[in-house]
Structure formats: structure tokens, C-alpha cells
GUPANU-498108 format. One line per field, with one value per residue: x, y, z of N, C-alpha, C, O in turn; residue in three letters; residue number from 1. Coordinates in pm, whole numbers, padded with zeros to 5 digits. Last residue first. Layout:
// GUPANU-498108
n_xx [X, ...]
n_yy [Y, ...]
n_zz [Z, ...]
ca_xx [X, ...]
ca_yy [Y, ...]
ca_zz [Z, ...]
c_xx [X, ...]
c_yy [Y, ...]
c_zz [Z, ...]
o_xx [X, ...]
o_yy [Y, ...]
o_zz [Z, ...]
code [Ala, ...]
pos [NUM, ...]
This chain:
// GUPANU-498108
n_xx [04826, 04795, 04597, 04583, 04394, 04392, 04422, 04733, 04622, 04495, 04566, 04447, 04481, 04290, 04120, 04064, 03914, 03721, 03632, 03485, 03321, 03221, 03046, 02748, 02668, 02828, 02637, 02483, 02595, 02743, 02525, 02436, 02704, 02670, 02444, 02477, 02666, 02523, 02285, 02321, 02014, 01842, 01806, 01876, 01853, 01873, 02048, 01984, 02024, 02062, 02276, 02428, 02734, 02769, 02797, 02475, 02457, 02518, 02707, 02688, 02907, 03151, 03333, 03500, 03369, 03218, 03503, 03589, 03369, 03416, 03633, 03666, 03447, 03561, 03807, 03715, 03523, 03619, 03540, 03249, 03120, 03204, 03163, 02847, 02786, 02852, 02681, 02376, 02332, 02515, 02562, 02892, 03103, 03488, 03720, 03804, 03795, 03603, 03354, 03134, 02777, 02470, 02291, 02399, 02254, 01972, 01934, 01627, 01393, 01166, 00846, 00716, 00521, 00343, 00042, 00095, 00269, 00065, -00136, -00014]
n_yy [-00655, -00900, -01204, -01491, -01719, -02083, -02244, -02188, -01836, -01623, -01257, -00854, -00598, -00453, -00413, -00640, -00733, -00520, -00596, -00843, -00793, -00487, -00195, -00180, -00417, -00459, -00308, -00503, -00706, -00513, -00469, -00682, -00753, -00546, -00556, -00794, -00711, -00528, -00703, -00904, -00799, -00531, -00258, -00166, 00115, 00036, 00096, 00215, 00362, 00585, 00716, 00944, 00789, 00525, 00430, 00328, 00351, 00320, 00520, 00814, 00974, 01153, 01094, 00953, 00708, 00576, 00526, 00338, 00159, 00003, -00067, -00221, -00429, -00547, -00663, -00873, -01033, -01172, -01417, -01408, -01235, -01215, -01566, -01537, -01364, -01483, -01739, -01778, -01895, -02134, -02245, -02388, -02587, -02463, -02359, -02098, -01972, -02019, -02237, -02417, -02423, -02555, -02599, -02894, -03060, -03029, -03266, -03467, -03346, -03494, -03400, -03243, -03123, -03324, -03295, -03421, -03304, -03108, -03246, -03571]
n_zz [-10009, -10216, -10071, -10215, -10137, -10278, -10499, -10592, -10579, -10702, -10554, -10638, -10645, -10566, -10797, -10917, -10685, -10699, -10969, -10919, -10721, -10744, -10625, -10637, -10515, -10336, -10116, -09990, -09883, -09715, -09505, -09439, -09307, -09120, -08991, -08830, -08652, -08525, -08392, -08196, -08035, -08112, -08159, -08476, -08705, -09105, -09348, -09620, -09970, -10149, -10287, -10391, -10382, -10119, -09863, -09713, -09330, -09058, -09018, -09174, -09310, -09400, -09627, -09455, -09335, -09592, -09672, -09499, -09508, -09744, -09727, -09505, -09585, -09810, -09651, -09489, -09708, -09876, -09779, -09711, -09868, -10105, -10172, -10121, -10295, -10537, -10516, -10471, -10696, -10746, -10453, -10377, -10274, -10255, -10311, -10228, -10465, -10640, -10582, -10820, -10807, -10864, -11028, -11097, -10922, -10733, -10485, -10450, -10203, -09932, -09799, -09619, -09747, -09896, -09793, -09579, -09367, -09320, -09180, -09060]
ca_xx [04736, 04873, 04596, 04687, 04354, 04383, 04319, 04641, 04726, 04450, 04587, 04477, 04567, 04359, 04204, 04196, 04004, 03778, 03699, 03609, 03424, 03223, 03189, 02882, 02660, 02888, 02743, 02432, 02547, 02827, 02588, 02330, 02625, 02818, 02442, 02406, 02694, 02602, 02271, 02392, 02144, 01882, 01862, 01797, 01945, 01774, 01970, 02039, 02044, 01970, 02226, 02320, 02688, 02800, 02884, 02574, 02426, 02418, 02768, 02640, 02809, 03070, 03224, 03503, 03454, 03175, 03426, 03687, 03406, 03288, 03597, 03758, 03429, 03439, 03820, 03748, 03471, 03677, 03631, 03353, 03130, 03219, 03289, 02981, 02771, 02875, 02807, 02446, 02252, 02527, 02417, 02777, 03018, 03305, 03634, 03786, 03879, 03744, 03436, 03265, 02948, 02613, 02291, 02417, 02374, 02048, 01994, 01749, 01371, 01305, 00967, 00877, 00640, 00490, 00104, 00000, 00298, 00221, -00180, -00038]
ca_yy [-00509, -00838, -01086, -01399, -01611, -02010, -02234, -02356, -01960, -01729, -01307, -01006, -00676, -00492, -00244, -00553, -00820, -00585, -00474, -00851, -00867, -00597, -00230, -00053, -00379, -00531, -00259, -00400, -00770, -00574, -00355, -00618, -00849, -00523, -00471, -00812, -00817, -00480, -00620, -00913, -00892, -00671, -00275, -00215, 00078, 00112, -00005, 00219, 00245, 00576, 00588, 00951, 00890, 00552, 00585, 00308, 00414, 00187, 00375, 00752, 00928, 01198, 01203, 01041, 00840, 00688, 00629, 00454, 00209, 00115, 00013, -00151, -00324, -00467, -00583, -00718, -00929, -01047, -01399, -01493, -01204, -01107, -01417, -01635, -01278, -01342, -01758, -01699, -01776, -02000, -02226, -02303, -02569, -02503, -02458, -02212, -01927, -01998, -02113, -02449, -02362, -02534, -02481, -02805, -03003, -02989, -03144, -03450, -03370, -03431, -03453, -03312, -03044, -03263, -03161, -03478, -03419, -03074, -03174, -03428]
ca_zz [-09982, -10210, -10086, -10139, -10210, -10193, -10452, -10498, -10592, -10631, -10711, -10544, -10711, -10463, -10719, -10964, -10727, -10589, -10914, -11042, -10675, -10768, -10621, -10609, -10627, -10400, -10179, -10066, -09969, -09795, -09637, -09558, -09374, -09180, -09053, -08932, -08762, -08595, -08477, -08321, -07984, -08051, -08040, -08408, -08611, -08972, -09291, -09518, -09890, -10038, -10291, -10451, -10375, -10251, -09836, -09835, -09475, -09121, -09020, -09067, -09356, -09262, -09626, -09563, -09209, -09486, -09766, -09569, -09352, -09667, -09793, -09514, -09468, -09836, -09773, -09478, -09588, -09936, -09845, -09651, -09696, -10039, -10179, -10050, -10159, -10531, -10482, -10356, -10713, -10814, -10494, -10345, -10395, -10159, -10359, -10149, -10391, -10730, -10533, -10677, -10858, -10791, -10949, -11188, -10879, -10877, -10522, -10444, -10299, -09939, -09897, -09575, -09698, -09932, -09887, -09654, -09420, -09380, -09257, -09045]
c_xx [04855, 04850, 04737, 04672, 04500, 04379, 04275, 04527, 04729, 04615, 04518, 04503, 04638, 04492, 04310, 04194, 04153, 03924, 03770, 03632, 03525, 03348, 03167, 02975, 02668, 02804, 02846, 02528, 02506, 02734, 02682, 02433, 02532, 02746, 02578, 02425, 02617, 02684, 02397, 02377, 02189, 01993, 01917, 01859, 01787, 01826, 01981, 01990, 02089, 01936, 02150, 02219, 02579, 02718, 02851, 02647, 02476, 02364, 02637, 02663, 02777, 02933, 03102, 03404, 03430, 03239, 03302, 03605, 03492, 03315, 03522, 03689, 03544, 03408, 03705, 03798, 03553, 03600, 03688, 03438, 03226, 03261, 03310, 03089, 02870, 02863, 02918, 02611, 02352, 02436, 02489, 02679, 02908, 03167, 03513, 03760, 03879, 03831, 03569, 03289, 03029, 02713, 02347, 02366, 02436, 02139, 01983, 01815, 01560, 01361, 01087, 00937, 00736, 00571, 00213, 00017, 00240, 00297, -00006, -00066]
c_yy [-00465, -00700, -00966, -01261, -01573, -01883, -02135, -02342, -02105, -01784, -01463, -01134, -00846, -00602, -00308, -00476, -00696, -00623, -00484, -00693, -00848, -00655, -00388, -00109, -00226, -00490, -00321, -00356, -00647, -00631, -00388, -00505, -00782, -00618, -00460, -00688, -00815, -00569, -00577, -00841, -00926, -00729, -00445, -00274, -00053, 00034, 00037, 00110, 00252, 00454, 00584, 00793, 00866, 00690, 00617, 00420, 00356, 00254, 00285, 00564, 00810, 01111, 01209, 01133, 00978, 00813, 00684, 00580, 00339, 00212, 00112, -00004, -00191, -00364, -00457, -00594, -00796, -00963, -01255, -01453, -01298, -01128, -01325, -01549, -01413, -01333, -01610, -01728, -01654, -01854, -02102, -02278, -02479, -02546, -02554, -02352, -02003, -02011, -02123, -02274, -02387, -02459, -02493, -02645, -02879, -02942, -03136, -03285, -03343, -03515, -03384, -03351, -03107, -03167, -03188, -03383, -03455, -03182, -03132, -03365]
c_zz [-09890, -10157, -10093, -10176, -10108, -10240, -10311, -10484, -10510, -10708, -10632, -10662, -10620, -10522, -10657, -10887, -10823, -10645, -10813, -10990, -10786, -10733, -10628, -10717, -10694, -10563, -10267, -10186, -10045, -09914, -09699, -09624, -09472, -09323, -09148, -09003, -08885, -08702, -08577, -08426, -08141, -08097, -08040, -08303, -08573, -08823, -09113, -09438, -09764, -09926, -10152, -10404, -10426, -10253, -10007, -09827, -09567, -09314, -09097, -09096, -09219, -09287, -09505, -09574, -09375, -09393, -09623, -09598, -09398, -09595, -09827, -09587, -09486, -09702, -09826, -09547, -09534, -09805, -09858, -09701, -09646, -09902, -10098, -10065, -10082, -10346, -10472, -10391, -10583, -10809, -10584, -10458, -10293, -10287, -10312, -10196, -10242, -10575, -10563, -10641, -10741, -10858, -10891, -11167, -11019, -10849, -10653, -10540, -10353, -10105, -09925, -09653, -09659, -09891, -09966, -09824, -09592, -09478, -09420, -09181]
o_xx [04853, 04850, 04787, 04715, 04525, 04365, 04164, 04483, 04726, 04678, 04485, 04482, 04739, 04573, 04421, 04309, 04273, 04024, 03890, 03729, 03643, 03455, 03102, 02983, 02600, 02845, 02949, 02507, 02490, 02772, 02734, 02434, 02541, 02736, 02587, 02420, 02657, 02747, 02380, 02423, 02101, 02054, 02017, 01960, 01669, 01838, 02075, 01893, 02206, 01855, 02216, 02117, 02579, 02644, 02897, 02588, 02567, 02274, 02659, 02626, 02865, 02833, 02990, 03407, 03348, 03207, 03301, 03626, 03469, 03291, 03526, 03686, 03505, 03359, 03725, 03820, 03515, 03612, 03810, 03445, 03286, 03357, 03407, 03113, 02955, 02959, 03030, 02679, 02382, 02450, 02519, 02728, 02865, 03185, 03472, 03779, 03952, 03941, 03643, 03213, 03009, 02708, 02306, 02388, 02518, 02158, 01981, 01757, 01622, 01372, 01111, 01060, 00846, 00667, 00228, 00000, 00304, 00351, 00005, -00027]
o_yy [-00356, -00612, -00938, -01207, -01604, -01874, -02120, -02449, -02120, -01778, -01448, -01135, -00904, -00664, -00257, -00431, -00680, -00551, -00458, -00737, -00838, -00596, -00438, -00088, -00180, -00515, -00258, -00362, -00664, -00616, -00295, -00462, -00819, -00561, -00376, -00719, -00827, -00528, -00589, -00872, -00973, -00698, -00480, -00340, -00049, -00088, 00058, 00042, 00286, 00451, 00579, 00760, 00777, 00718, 00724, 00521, 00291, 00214, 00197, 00506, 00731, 01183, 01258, 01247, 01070, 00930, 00796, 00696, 00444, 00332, 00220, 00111, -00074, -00252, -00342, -00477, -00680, -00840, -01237, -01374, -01272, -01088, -01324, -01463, -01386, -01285, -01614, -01741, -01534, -01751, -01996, -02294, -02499, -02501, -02668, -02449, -01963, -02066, -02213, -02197, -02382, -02443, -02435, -02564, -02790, -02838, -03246, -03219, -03242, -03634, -03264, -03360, -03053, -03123, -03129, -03425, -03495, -03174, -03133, -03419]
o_zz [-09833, -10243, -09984, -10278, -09991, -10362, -10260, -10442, -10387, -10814, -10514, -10784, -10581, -10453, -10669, -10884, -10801, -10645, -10825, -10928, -10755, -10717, -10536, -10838, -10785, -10677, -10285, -10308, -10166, -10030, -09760, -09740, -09589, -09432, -09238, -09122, -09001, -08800, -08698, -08536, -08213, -08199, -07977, -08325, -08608, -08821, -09036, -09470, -09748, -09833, -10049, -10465, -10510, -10159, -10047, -09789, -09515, -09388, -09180, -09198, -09185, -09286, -09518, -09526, -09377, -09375, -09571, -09564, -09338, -09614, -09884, -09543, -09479, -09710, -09863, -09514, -09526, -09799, -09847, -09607, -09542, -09835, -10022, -09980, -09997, -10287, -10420, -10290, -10587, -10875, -10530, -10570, -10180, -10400, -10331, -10124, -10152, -10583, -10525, -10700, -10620, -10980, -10791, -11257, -10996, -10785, -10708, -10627, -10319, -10136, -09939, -09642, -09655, -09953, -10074, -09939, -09689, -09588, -09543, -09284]
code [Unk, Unk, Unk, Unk, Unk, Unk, Unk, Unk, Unk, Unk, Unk, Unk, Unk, Unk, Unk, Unk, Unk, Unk, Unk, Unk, Unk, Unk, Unk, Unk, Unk, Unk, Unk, Unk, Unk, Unk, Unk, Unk, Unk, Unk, Unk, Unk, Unk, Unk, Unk, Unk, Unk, Unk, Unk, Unk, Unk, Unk, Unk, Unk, Unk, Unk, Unk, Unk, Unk, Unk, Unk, Unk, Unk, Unk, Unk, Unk, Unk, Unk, Unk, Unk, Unk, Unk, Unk, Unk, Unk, Unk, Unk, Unk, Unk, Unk, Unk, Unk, Unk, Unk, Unk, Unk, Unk, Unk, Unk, Unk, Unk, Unk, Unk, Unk, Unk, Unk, Unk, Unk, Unk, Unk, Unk, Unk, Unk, Unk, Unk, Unk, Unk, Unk, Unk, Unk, Unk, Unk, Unk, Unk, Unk, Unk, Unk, Unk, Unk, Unk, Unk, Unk, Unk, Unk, Unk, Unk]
pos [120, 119, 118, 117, 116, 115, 114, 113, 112, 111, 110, 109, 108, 107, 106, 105, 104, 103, 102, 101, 100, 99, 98, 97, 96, 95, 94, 93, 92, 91, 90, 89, 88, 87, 86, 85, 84, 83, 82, 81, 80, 79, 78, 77, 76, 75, 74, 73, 72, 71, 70, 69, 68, 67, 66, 65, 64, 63, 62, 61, 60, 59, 58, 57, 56, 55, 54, 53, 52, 51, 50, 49, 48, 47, 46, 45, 44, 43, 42, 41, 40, 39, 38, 37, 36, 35, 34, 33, 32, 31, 30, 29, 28, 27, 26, 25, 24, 23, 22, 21, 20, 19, 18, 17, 16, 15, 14, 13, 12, 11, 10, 9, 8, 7, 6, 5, 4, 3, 2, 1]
């Protein structure tokens, strides 16, 4: 096939040196995605909490950033897992708000074994 003939199937080995383990699972993840690994696996209800605080707060419609002056929204859509996905773009949005090293001191979380004990 045409795909074949290109190199779309080659399968070319990892750089593992674009890995990083996770302070807080020890997964190796792609240092480009290991900020949004965190968030959404790890610190998810933490980042919803937070959102979710500041919108009720200032009356800010659920698919908005609640940050002030930030125009980030993300637009309703009827199909099936919408509101997952929307918790997902406004976490990946809003981490650049609020960072995981903030995170980490407001909530005075600490890693122990590798695990995360949240003190909240």
C-alpha cells in the first residue's frame, strides 16, 4: 500500500530520555504531557474544586476560566461525554492560572513512598 511504501507503519524505538517518571506515581510519562498527567490524574479534584469555587463566586458559567480578564471557554456540545471533556480542557487550561508547585503549597500536600497525602 501506498502508507506502507511512505513509512507509516514503521515502528520507530522510544526516546527514552523524553520520559520522566511522576514524582507521585512513578509512571514514565512524555515530559512534554507530564504537567497535565498531574493535574488530571492526580490533583483532578483539587483543580475542579477550585474552579468550580471561583466560578459559583463570581457567577461565571461552568464551561468559562473563573480567572479574571481570561477569555477561555469552551463551547457547550450535546454529545455523549461532553462534561468530562470539559472538566479535561479546563484543567489543562487553568494549570496555567494555578501550577502544580502552587497547588502543592496552598494544599500543603506532601509525597511519601511515592504516594501523594493530601493534607486538605
Amino acid at each position: 500500500t501506498e502508507l506502507a511504501n511512505i513509512g507509516f507503519f514503521k515502528k520507530y524505538p522510544l526516546k527514552m530520555n523524553h520520559f520522566a517518571d511522576c514524582l507521585i506515581c512513578s509512571r514514565k510519562v512524555h515530559k512534554l504531557h507530564l504537567s497535565s498527567h498531574i493535574a488530571l490524574v492526580h490533583f483532578k479534584k483539587i483543580y475542579l474544586q477550585e474552579i468550580k469555587k471561583k466560578q459559583a463566586f463570581f457567577l461565571i458559567a461552568p464551561g468559562r476560566c473563573p480567572q479574571s480578564v481570561c477569555s477561555f471557554v469552551v463551547n457547550f456540545d450535546p454529545s455523549p461525554g461532553f462534561l468530562e471533556k470539559r472538566d479535561i480542557l479546563l484543567i489543562k487550561h487553568y494549570k496555567t492560572h494555578l501550577s502544580i508547585e502552587e497547588i502543592i503549597k496552598k494544599y500543603n500536600l506532601s509525597f511519601n513512598g511515592g504516594g501523594l497525602n493530601p493534607e486538605i
